[in-house]
C-alpha positions as CSV (number, residue, x, y, z in Angstrom):
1,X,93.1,118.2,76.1
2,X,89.8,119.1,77.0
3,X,88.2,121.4,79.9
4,X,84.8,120.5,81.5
5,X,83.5,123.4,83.3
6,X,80.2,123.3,85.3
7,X,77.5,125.8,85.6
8,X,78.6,128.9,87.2
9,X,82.4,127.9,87.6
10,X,81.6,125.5,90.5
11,X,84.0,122.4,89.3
12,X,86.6,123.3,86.2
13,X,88.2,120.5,85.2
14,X,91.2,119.8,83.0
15,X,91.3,116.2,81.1
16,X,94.6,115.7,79.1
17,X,94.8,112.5,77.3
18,X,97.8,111.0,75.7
19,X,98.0,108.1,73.3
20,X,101.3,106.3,72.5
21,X,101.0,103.5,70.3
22,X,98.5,100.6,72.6
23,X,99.0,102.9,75.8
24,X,96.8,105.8,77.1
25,X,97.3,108.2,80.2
26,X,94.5,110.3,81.4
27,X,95.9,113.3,83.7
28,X,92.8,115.4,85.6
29,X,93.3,118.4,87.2
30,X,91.2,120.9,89.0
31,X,91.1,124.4,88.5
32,X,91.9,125.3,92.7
33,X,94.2,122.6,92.9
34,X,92.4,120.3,95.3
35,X,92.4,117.4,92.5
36,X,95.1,116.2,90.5
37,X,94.9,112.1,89.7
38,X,96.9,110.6,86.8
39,X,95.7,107.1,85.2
40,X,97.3,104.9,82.8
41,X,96.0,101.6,81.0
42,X,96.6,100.1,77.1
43,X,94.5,98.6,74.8
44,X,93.9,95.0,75.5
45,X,91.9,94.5,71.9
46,X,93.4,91.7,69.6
47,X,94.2,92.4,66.9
């Protein structure tokens, strides 16, 4: 997890990744609540 705040408080954002074997979600979330957007993908590398 990771916040990114911008000057002066303006935008504060929340990341929160989470790895599980190939997959990855990325959850953002906005301090006032206005943005919350969840992604999802894998690894598509061979290996």
């Amino acid at each position: 997890m990771f916040d990114y705040d911008e000057v002066a408080n303006i935008n504060v954002y929340r990341f929160r990744l989470t790895f599980a074997g190939p997959r990855l979600t990325v959850e953002v979330q906005e301090q006032t609540g206005l943005v919350h957007a969840q992604f999802a993908g894998r690894d598509t590398t061979a290996r």
